[in-house]
C-alpha positions in Angstrom: 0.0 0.0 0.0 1.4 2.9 -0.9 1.8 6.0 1.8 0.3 8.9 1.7 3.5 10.7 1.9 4.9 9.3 -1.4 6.0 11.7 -4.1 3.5 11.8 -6.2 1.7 13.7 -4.5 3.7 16.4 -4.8 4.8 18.6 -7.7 8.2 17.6 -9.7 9.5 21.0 -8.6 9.5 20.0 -4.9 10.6 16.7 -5.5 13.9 17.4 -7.2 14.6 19.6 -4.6 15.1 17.0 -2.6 18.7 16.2 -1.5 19.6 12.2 -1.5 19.6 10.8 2.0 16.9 13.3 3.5 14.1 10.8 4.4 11.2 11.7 2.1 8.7 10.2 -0.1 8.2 7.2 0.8 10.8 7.0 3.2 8.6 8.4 5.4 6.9 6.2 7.4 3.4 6.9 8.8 4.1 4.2 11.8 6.9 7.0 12.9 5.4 7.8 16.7 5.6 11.5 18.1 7.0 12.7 14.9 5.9 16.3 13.6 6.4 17.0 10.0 6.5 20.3 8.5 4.4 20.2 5.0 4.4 23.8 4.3 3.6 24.4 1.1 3.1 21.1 0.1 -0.3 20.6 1.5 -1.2 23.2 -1.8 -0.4 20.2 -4.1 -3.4 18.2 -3.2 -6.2 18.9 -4.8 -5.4 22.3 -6.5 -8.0 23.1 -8.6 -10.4 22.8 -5.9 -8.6 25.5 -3.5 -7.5 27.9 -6.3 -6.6 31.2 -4.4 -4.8 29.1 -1.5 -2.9 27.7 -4.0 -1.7 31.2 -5.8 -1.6 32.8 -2.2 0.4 30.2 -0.5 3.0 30.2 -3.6 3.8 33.4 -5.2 2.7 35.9 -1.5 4.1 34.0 1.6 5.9 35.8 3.6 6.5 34.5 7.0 5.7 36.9 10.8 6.9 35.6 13.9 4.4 37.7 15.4 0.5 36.0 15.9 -0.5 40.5 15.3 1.8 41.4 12.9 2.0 45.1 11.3 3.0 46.6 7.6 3.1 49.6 5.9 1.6 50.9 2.9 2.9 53.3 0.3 1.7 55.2 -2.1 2.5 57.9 -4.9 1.9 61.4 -5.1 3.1 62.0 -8.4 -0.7 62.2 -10.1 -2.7 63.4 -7.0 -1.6 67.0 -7.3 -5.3 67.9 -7.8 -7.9 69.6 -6.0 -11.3 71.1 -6.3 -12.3 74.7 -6.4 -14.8 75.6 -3.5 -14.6 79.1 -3.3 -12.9 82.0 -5.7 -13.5 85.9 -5.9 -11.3 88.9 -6.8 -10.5 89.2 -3.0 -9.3 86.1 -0.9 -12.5 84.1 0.0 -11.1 83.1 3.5 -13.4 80.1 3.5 -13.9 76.8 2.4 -17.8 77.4 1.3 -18.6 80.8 1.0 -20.4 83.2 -1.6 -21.6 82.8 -5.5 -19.3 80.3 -7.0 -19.9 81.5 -10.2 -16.9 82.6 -12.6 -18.0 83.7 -16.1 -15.4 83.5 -18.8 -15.3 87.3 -19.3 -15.5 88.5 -16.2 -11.3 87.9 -16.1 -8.5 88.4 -18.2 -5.0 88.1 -19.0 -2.7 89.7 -16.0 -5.7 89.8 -13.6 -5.2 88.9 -10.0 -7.6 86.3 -8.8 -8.2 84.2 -5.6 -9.3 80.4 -6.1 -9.6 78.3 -2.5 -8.5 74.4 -3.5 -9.7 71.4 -1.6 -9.2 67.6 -1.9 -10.7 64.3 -1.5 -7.8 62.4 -0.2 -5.9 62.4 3.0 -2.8 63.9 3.3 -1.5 61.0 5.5 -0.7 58.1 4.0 -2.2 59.6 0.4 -5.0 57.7 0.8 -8.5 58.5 -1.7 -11.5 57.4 -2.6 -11.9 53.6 -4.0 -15.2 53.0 -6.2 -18.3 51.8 -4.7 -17.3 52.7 -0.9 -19.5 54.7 1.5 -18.3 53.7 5.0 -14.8 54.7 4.2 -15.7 57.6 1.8 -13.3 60.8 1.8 -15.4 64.1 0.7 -13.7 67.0 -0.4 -12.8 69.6 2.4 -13.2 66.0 5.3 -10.5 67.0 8.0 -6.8 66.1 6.9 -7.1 66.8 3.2 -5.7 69.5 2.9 -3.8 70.0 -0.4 -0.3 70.6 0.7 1.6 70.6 -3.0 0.6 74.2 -4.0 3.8 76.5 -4.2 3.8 79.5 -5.7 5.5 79.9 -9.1 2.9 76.8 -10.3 0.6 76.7 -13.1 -2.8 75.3 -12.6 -5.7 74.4 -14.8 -9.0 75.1 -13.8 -12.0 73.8 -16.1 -14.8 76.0 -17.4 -18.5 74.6 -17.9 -21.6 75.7 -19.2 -23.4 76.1 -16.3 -23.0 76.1 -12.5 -25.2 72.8 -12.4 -23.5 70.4 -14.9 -20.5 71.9 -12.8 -21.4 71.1 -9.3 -21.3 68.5 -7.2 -24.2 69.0 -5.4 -26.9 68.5 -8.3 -28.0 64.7 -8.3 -28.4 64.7 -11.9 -24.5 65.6 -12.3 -23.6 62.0 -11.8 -22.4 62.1 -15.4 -21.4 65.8 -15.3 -21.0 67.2 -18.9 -17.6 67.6 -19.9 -16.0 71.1 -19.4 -16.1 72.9 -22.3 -13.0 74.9 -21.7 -10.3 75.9 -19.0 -8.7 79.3 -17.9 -4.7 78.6 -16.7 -3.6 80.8 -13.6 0.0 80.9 -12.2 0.4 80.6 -8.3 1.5 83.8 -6.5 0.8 82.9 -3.1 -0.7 80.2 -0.9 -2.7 80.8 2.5 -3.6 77.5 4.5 -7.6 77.7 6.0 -7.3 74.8 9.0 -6.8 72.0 7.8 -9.0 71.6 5.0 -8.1 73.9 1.9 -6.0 76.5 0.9 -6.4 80.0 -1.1 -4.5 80.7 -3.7 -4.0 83.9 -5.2 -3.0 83.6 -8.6 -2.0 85.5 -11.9 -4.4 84.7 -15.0 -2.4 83.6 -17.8 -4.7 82.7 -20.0 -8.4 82.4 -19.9 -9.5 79.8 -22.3 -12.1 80.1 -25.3 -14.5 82.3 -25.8 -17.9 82.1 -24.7 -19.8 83.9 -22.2 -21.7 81.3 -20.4 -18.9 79.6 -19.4 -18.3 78.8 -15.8 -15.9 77.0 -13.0 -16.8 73.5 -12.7 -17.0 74.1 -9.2 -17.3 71.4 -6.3 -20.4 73.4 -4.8 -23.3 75.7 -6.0 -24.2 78.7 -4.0 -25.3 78.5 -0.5 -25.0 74.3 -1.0 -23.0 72.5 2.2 -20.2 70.4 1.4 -21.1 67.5 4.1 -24.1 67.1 2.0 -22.3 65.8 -1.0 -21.8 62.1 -1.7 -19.4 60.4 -4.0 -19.1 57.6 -3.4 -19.4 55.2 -6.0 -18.9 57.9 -8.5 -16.7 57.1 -11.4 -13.3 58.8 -11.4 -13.5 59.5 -14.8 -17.4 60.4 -15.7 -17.5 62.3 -12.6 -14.4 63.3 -10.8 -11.9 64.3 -13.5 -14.5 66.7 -15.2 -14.3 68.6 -11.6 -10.5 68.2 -11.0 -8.1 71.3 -11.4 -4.4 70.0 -12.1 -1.1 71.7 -11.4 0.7 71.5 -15.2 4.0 72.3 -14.5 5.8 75.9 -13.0 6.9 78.6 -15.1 10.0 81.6 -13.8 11.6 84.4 -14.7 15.3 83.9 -16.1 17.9 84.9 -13.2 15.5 83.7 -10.3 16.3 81.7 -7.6 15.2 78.4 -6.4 11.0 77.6 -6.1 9.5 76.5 -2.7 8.6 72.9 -1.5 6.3 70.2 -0.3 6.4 67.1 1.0 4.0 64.6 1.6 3.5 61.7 3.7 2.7 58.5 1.3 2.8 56.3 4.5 0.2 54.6 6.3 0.0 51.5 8.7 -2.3 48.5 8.9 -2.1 45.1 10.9 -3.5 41.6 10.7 -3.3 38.4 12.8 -2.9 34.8 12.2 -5.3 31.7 12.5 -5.0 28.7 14.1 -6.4 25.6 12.1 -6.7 22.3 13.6 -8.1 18.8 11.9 -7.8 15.8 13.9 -7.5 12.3 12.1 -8.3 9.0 14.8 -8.9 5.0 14.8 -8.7 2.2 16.5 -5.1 -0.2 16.1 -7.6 -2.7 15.4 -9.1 -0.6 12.8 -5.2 0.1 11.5 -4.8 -3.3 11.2 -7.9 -4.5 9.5 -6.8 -5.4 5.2 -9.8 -3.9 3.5 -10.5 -4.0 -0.5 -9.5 -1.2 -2.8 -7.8 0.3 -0.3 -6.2 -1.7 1.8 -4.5 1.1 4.4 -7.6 2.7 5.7 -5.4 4.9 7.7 -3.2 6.3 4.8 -6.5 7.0 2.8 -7.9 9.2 5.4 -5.0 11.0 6.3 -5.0 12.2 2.7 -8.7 13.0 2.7 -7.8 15.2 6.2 -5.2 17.1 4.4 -7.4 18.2 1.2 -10.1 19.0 3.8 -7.5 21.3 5.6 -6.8 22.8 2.4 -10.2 23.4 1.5 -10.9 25.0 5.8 -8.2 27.5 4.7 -9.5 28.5 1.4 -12.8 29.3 3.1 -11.5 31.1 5.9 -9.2 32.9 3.5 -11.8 33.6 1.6 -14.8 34.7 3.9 -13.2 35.0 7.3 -13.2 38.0 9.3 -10.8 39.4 11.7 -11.9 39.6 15.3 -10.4 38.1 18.4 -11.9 37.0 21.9 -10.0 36.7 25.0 -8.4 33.5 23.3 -9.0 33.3 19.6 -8.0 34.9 17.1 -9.7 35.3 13.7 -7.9 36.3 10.2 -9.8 38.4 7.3 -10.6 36.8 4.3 -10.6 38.4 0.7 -14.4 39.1 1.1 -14.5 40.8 3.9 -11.8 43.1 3.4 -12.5 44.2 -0.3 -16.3 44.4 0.3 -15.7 46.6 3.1 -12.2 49.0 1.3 -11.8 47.8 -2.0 -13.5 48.6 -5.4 -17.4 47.6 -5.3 -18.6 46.7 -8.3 -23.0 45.1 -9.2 -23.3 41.9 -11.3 -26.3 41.0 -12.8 -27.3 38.2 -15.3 -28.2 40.9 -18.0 -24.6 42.5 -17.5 -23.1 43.8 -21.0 -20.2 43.7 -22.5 -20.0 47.6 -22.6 -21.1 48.1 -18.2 -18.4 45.7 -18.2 -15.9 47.9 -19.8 -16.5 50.6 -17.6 -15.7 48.4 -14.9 -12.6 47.8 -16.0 -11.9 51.1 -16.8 -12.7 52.1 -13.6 -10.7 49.3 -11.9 -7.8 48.7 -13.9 -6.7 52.4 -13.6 -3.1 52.7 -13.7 -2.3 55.0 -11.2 -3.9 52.8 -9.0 -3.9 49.3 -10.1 -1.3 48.3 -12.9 -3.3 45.2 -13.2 -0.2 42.7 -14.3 -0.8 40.8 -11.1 -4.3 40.7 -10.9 -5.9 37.3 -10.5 -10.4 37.4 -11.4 -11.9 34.4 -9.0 -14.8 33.8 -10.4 -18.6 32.0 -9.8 -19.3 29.5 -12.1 -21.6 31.6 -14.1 -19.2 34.2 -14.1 -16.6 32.4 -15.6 -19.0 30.7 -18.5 -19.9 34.3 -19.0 -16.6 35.3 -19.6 -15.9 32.6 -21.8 -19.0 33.3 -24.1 -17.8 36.5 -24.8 -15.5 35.1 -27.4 -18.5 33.6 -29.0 -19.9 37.4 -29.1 -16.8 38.5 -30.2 -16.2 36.7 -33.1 -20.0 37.1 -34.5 -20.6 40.9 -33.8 -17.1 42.3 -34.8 -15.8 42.1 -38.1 -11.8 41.5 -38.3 -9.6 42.0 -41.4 -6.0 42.9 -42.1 -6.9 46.6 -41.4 -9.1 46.2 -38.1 -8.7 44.3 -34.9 -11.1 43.9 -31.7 -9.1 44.2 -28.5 -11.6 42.2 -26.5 -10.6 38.4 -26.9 -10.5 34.9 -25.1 -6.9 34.0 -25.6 -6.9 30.6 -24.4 -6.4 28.8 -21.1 -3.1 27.8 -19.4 -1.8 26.0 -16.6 -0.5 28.4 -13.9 1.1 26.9 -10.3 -1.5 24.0 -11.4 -4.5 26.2 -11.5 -6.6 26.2 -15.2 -5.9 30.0 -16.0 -8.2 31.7 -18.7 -5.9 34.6 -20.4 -9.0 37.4 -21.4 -7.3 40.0 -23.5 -9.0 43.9 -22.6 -8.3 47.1 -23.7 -7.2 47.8 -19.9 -5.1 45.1 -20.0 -5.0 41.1 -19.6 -7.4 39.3 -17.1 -6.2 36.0 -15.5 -9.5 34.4 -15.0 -9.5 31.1 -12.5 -13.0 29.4 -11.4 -13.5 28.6 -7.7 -15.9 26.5 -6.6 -16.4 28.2 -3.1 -18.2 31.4 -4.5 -20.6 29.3 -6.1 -24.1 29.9 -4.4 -22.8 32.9 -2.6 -23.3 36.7 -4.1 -20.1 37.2 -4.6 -19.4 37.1 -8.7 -15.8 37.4 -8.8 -13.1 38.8 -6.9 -10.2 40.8 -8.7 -7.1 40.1 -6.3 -4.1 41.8 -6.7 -1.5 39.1 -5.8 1.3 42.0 -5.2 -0.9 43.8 -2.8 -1.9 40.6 0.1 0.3 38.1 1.7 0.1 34.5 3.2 1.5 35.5 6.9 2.5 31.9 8.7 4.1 32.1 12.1 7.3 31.2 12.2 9.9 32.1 14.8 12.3 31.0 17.4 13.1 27.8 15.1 9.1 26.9 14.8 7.2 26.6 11.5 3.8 26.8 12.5 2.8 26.6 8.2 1.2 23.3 7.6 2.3 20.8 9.7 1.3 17.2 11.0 1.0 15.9 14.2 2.0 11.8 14.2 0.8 10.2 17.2 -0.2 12.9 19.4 -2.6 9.9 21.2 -1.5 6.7 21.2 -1.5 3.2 23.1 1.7 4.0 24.2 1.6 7.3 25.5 -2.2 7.2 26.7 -3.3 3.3 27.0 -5.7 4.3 25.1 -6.1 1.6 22.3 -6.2 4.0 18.7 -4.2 6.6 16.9 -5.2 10.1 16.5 -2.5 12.3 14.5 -3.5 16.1 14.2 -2.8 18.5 10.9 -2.2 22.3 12.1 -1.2 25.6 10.6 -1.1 29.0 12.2 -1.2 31.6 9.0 -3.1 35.1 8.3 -3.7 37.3 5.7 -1.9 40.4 5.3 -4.1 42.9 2.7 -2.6 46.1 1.3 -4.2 49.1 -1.0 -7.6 48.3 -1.2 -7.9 50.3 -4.2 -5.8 47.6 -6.1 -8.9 44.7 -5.5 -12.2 44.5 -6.5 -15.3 42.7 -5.7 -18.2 42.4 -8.1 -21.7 41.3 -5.8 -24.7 40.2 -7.2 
């Protein structure tokens, strides 16, 4: 009868690995009493296609804590959120986040004319952190405490966009979700900047150039007259429907030959999160008369149910990994699984069976944004459904867009692959390639796929002080000799959490 342990189980990368002499395979001998051995990631070769995230988690985002709470830091860039809003403007400094008409008409300023514009944000200054799509209970508004735009520095060029009308401008109007597009945009150079609190700054600035004609044109402004800020809502506004119409950039700095060196800023792209490991336990037991019983088929009943306990402690982590949610008592500790966490931070996006192929696109637009999510190591866990959905679209591809030697569609079903022994669907978009996998455990849930960035989360098992606490199993910790109890129980154990990073980087689609 062969053991459990033997090779085969195992990919041919970890067995030629193996240096001669070390007893493995099937040197290893299930009768060995007291004996603890460390499986690590080998308890991910079993049954792979069943535990798909576990799998890609465990091999390419392990990264070992010898601390049960462990800690990590976040960065991110500054380099394209040198934005902000305008809440406030007038030929005298406003002095106020929200104050008087915010109305600007295209010839009411000029060329050389000195005018005040007050700037506010919708992302924290600490850490850099903004808005993700589809969250409310996280949600940064523009002018929230802490988001203050620090970068402005005189000698700075800014680009403030015209509309044609206060309304399609403002935030405040709920029919604005798609806010027209401005229709121009005047350019004013920085002369001075004057923090208000915390929240938003006043700038007094130089006109340089006041955009095209037309004399209902107006500031796309972040709030119409008399209109509170707190009122305003955004989340699950699209960045680029609704927020970059609104959004005045600094393009660049412009000084006088001879002058000396320009003012500073700093920001702090910094921020701290911590998670905490899991402790799970399956027990295998029989009786030594049991053990020593021939049976047909199988003959080892022992060795064929210490393999079915190891995929079913595989498939215990994938859930947990998967819908867990961190929370601790006075003695056990809980880690946070993918749907928690994204659900809760990450992009939120609706799924419904009469889903296009064009709301689809915008989701990726939205998602795969590459100031935010390169996408390149992005893996989509899918439903069933999902996943037969995303394969028909090759179908619809190939009988609703016409290809020749002139014309190509960039929406495609390349093929499917083997990847760390997970089937891997390669789905070419115009935002980049999807790595599609099915997994069987969000099948009957709401969840429709998951879009994990594997850079962005990490497999966290304890190890320290020369202990593995990865997968590991427990021979003999009952025996006849150690208890007089008449049976054999071994015990399979591995203390692990998840580590998640920049929620804006995964995505959930519910429905």
């Amino acid at each position: 009868m062969s053991d459990v342990f033997e090779s085969s189980l195992y990919s041919d990368s970890a067995s030629s690995n193996v240096t001669s002499g070390l007893r493995y395979g099937p040197g290893l001998d299930t009768g060995d009493l007291r004996r603890k051995f460390n499986f690590g990631d080998r308890v991910s070769e079993l049954s792979m296609a069943q535990d798909p995230f576990f799998r890609f988690v465990s091999k390419v985002a392990k990264k070992p804590t010898d601390d049960p709470s462990f800690k990590y830091t976040e960065k991110r860039g500054s380099w394209h959120k040198r934005y902000a809003y305008v809440s406030n403007h007038g030929t005298t400094a406003p002095g106020a986040i929200n104050g008087g008409n915010a109305t600007v008409v295209h010839t009411n300023v000029d060329a050389g004319d000195t005018y005040y514009f007050t700037m506010i944000s919708d992302y924290l200054s600490d850490g850099n952190k903004q808005n993700v799509y589809g969250q409310s209970t996280n949600e940064i508004s523009p002018g929230d405490a802490g988001t203050k735009p620090a970068f402005f520095v005189p000698g700075q060029m800014v680009k403030i966009p015209y509309s044609t009308s206060v309304t399609a401008g403002s935030w405040d109007d709920s029919s604005a979700d798609s806010a027209s597009r401005p229709n121009s945009y005047l350019i004013a150079k920085i002369k001075s900047v004057t923090g208000i609190s915390n929240t938003g700054v006043d700038l007094e600035c130089e006109i340089v150039s006041k955009g095209s004609a037309g004399a209902d044109f107006e500031l796309m402004s972040y709030s119409a007259y008399n209109n509170a800020l707190d009122a305003v809502d955004i989340s699950g506004k699209s960045i680029h429907d609704y927020l970059e119409p609104k959004r005045a950039y600094v393009i660049g700095t412009a000084f006088a030959e001879g002058s000396g060196y320009p003012e500073t800023w700093k920001d702090q792209p910094y921020s701290t999160g911590y998670g905490q490991t899991q402790i799970w336990k399956t027990s295998m037991a029989m009786t030594n008369t049991a053990r020593a019983t021939g049976l047909k088929y199988e003959q080892n009943e022992w060795a064929r149910i210490w393999k079915e306990k190891l995929v079913e402690h595989k498939w215990d982590i994938e859930q947990s990994l998967l819908f867990g949610s961190q929370y601790s008592t006075s003695d056990v500790n809980y880690t946070q699984g993918a749907v928690d966490f994204i659900s809760t931070y990450g992009n939120s996006f609706t799924w419904s069976v009469d889903k296009g192929q064009d709301d689809f696109l915008n989701d990726m637009s939205n998602y795969l944004d590459p100031r935010y999510n390169a996408g390149g190591a992005t893996v989509f866990f899918c439903r069933t459904d999902v996943y037969n959905w995303l394969h028909k679209l090759d179908g619809y591809f190939a009988n609703n867009l016409e290809q020749s030697a002139n014309y190509r569609y960039d929406f495609a079903v390349q093929g499917k692959s083997k990847n760390l022994g997970v089937d891997i669907t390669k789905i070419s978009t115009v935002y980049g390639d999807m790595n599609v996998a099915r997994n069987i455990h969000l099948d009957g849930t709401n969840i429709a796929m998951l879009g994990i960035d594997m850079s962005h989360c990490s497999y966290r098992p304890l190890v320290g002080n020369g202990l593995n606490r990865d997968t590991s199993v427990y021979v003999g910790v009952q025996t006849l000799e150690n208890s007089g109890v008449d049976r054999r129980v071994d015990m399979i154990l591995t203390e692990a959490g998840m580590q998640w990073e920049m929620p804006e980087s995964h995505a959930v689609w519910v429905g």
